[in-house]
PLY file of the C-alpha trace (Angstrom):
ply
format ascii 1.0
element vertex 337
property float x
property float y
property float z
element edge 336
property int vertex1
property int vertex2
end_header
0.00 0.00 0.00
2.74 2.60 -0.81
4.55 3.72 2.22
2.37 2.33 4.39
1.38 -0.85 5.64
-2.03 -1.63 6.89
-2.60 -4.05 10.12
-5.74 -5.96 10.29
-7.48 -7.87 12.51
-9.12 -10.99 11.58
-12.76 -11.63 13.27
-14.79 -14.84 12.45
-18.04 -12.39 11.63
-16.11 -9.77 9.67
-13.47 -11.28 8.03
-11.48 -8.82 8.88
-11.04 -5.29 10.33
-8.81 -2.06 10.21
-6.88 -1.55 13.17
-4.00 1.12 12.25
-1.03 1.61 9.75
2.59 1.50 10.70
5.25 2.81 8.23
8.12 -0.01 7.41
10.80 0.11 8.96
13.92 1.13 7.09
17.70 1.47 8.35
17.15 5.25 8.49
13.74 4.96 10.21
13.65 2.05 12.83
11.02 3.09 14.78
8.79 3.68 11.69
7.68 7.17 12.62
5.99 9.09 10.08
7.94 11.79 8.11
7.29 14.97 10.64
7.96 12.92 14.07
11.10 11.48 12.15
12.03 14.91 11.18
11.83 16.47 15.20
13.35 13.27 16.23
16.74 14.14 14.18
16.58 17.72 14.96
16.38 16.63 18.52
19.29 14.43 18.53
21.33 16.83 16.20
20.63 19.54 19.24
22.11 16.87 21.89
25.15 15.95 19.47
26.00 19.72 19.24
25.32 20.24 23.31
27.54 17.35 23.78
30.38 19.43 22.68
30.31 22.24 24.87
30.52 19.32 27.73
33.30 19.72 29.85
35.58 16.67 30.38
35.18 15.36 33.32
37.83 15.13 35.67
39.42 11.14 36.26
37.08 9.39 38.96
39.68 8.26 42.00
37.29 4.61 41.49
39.91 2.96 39.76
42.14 3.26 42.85
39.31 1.51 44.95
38.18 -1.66 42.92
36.34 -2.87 46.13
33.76 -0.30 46.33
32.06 -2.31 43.24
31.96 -5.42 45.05
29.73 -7.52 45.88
27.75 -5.47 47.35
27.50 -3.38 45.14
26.49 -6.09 42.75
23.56 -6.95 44.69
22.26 -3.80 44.64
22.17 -3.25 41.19
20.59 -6.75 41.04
17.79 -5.95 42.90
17.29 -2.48 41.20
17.73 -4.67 37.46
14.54 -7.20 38.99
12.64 -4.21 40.40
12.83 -4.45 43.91
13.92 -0.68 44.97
12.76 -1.72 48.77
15.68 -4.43 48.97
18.11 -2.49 46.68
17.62 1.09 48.40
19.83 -0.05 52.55
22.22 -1.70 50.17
22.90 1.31 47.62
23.14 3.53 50.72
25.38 1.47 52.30
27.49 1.33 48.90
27.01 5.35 49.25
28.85 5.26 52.26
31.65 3.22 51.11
32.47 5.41 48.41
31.91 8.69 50.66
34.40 7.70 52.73
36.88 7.23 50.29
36.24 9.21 47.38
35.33 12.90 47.01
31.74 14.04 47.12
31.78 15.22 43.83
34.01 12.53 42.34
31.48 11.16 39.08
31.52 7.92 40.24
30.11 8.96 43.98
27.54 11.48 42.09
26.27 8.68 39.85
25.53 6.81 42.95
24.33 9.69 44.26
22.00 9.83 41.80
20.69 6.06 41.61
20.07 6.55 45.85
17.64 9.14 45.26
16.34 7.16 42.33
15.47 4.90 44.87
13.67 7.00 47.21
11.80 8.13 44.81
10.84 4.47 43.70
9.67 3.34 47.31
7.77 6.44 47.94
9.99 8.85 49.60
10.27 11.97 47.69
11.60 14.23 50.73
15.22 12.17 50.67
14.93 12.21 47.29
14.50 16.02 46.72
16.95 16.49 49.33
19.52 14.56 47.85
19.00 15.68 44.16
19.22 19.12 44.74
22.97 18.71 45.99
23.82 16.27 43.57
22.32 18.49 40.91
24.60 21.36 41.75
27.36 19.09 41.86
26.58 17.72 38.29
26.52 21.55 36.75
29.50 22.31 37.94
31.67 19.06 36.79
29.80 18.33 33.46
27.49 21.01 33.02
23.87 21.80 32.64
23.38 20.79 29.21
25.08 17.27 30.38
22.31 14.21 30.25
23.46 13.41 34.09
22.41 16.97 35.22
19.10 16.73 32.82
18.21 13.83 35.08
19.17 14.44 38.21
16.65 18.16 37.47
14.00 15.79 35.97
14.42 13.86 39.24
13.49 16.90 41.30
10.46 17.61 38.93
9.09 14.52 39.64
10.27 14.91 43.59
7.82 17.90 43.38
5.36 16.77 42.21
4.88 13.85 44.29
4.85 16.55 47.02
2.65 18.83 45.84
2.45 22.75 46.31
5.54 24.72 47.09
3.93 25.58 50.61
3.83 21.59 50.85
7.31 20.75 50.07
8.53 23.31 52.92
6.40 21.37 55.33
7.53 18.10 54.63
11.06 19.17 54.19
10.58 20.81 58.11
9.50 17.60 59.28
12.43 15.45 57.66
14.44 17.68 58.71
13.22 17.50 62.40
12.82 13.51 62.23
16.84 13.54 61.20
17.86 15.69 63.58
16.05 13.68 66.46
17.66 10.35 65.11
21.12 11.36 63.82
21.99 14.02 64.68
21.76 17.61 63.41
25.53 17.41 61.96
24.69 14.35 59.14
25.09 14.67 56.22
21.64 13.33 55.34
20.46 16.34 57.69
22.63 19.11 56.04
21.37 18.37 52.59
17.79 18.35 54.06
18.41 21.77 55.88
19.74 23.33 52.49
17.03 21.64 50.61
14.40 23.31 53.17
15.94 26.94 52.51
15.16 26.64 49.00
11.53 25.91 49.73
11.22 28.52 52.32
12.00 31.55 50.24
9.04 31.62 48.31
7.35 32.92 52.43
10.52 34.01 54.02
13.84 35.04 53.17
14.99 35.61 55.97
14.21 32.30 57.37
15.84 30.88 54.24
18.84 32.69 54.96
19.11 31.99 58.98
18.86 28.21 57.65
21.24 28.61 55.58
23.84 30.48 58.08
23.09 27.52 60.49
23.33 24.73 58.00
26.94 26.34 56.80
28.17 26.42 60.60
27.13 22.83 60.86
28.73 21.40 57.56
32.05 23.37 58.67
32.12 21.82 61.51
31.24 18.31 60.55
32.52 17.93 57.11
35.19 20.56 56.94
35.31 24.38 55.34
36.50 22.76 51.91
34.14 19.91 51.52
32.07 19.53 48.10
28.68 20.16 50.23
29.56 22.53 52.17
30.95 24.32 49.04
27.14 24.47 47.96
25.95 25.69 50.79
28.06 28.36 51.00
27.12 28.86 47.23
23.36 28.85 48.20
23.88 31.14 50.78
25.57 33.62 48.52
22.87 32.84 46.18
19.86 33.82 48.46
21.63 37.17 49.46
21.72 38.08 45.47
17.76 37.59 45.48
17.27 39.29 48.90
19.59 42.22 47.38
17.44 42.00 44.07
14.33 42.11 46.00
15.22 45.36 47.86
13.19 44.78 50.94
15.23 46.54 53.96
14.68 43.53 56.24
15.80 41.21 53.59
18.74 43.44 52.20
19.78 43.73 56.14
19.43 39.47 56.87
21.74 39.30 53.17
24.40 41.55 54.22
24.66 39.89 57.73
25.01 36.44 55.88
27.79 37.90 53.23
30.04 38.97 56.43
29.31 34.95 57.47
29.48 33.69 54.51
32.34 36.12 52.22
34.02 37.79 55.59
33.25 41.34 57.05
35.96 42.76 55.01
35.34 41.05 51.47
34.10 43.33 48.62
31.28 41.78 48.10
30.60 42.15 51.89
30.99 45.88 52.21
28.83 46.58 49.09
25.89 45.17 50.53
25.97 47.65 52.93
26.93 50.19 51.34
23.56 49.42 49.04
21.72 48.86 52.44
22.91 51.94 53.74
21.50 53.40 50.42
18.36 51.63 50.66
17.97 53.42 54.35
18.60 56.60 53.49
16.56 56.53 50.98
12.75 55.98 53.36
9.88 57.77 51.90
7.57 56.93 54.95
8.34 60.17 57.62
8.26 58.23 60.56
11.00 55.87 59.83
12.98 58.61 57.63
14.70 60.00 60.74
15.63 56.89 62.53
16.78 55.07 59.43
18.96 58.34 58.15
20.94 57.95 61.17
20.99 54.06 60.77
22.31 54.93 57.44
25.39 57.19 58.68
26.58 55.11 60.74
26.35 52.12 58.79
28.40 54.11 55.99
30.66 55.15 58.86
31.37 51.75 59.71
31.88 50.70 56.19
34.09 53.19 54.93
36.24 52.47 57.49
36.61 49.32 56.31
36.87 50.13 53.01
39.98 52.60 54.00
41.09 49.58 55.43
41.15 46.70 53.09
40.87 48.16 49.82
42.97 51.14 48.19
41.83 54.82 48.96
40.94 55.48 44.97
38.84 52.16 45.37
35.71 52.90 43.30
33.95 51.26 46.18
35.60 53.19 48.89
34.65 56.38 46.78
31.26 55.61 46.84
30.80 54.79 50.12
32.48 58.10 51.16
30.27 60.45 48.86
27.13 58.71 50.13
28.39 59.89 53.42
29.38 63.44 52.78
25.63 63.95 51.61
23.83 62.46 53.89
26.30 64.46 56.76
0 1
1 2
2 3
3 4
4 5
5 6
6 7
7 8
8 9
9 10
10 11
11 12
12 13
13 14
14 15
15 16
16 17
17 18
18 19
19 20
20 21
21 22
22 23
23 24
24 25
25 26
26 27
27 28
28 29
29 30
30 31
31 32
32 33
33 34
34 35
35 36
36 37
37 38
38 39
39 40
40 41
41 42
42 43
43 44
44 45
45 46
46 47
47 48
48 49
49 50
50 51
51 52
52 53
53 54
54 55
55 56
56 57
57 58
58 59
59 60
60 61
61 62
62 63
63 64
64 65
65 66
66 67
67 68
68 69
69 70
70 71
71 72
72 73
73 74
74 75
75 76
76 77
77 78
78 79
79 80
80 81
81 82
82 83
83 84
84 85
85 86
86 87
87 88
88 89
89 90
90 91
91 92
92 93
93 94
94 95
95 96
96 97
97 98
98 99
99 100
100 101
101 102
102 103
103 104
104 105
105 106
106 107
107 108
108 109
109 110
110 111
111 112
112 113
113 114
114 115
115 116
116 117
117 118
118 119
119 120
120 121
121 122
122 123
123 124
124 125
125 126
126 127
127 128
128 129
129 130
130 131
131 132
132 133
133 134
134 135
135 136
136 137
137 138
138 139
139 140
140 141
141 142
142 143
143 144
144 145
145 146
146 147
147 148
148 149
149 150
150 151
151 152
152 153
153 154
154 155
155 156
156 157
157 158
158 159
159 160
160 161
161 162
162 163
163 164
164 165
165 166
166 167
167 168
168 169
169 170
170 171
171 172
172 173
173 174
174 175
175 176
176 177
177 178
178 179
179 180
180 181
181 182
182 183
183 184
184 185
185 186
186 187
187 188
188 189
189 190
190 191
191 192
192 193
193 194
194 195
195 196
196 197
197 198
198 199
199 200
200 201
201 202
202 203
203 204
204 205
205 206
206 207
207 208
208 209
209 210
210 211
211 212
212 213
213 214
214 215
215 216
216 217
217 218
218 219
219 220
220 221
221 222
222 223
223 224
224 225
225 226
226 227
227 228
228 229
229 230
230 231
231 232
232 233
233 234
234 235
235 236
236 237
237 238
238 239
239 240
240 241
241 242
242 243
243 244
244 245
245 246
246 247
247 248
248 249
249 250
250 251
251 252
252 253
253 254
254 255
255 256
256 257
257 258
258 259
259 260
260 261
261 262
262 263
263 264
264 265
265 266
266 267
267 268
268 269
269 270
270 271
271 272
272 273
273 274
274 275
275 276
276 277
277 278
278 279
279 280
280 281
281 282
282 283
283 284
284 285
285 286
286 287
287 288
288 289
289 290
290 291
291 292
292 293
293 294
294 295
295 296
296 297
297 298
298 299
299 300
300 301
301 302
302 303
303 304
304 305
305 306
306 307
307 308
308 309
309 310
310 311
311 312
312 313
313 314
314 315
315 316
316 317
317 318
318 319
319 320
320 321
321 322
322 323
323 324
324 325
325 326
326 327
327 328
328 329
329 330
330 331
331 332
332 333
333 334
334 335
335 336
């Protein structure tokens, strides 16, 4: 029948009857789609061949040096993921996870691909806190060793789509999130790592109400991760970079409270005396000054001088007296004196 063929149904009171056509399938056309899916299909996978090449290589995984971390146990956790039994495969991946945590870096590929088949699990039994949780650190991870055009970071976001959605409305997720979070604390401890990335996790869902709960979260949730995993450690890396992060949208947002609870986390986060540290006030100071409602104008003037008192002599301090920055901050000064 030309390009088509025509699949029928035989029936003992019809003879026969239509069912559907299917286009043959040819070596350029195995699925036998017709010619506009086939067409969208190849542009598709044209667009991935040229993403692929703006993928950065990624950097040797330190697995090779630990051939025992894909033991046996290992093996039976794949097994039971293969035969569909995430309940019996999840304690064994995570104990796997472990393994390689303790040996390998948390953003070594090899640990992040794990990474990334845990949470697969959680979602699979039903748990899409742990899940979201641990996706939205591995995530970050993923963009920064092999980019967000790279199929590994695709999933791992597609993972916290579908995290989401089995939790429902924003307002949802920051509930459920508080209560892992609690439930993790209570049983171990608020300084694991499965707590940390629950605590970050929990900031992002909180700023859509509060960001300056978001940012005290985030503050507290850096101390911890210092303190248990070490100032240089992969995660607490990201928290530190979420934490910078929610100051940028606080600043954006240009609410005085929030603007205030950002600059306080940049002298945490950056230092008191880092650039980036003494422009935020230097904007907050602007943002003061700059009260249209007459009862607050006063009081928030003087908030403002001394606040660009305070800065510039920082500024004087760390940075060199022609410093752009330093400039500012004095001229701001010299008219609101």
């Amino acid at each position: 029948m030309g390009r088509y063929r025509i699949i029928t149904l035989s029936s003992s009171l019809t003879g026969s009857r239509y069912v559907g056509r299917r286009f043959p399938v040819r070596a350029d056309n195995p699925l036998g789609l017709d010619k506009k899916t086939a067409a969208l299909v190849a542009q598709a996978e044209a667009e991935e061949q040229e993403a692929a090449k703006s993928w950065p290589e990624p950097p040797p995984s330190q697995l090779a040096d630990h051939p025992e971390l894909r033991g046996e146990r290992y093996q039976e956790a794949e097994d039971y993921w293969e035969f569909d039994f995430p309940d019996r495969a999840l304690p064994v991946f995570e104990e796997v996870l472990a393994a390689h945590e303790a040996v390998l870096p948390a953003d070594d590929t090899a640990t992040l691909q794990l990474r990334q088949r845990v949470a697969e699990a959680y979602l699979a039994v039903g748990r899409p806190v742990a899940a979201l949780a641990l996706l939205t650190q591995t995530q970050a991870h993923l963009r920064r060793v092999l980019g967000p055009t790279h199929p590994d970071t695709r999933r791992a976001r597609d993972g916290m789509t579908n995290a989401r959605s089995q939790l429902g409305l924003s307002r949802d997720e920051a509930k459920a999130l508080a209560a892992e979070l609690a439930k993790l604390e209570r049983t171990l401890g608020p300084d694991h790592p499965k707590a940390l990335r629950t605590a970050c996790a929990l900031s992002s869902a909180l700023l859509i109400n509060s960001v300056v709960r978001a940012l005290e979260v985030l503050q507290e949730t850096l101390d911890r991760s210092e303190r248990a995993l070490g100032a240089d450690h992969p995660d607490t890396s990201h928290v530190r970079e979420e934490l910078i992060r929610t100051c940028e949208l606080a600043e954006y947002r240009g609410k005085p409270d929030d603007v205030r609870a950002a600059a306080r986390a940049r002298e945490r986060a950056q230092g008191p005396d880092a650039p980036e540290t003494l422009a935020a006030l230097c904007n907050l100071a602007r943002l003061l000054a700059s009260s249209r409602r007459r009862r607050r104008r006063r009081r928030r003037r003087g908030e403002a001088v001394e606040l660009l008192r305070d800065t510039l002599e920082r500024c004087e301090r760390t940075l060199r007296p022609d410093d752009p920055l330093t400039a500012d901050v004095r001229r701001q000064l010299e008219e609101l004196s």
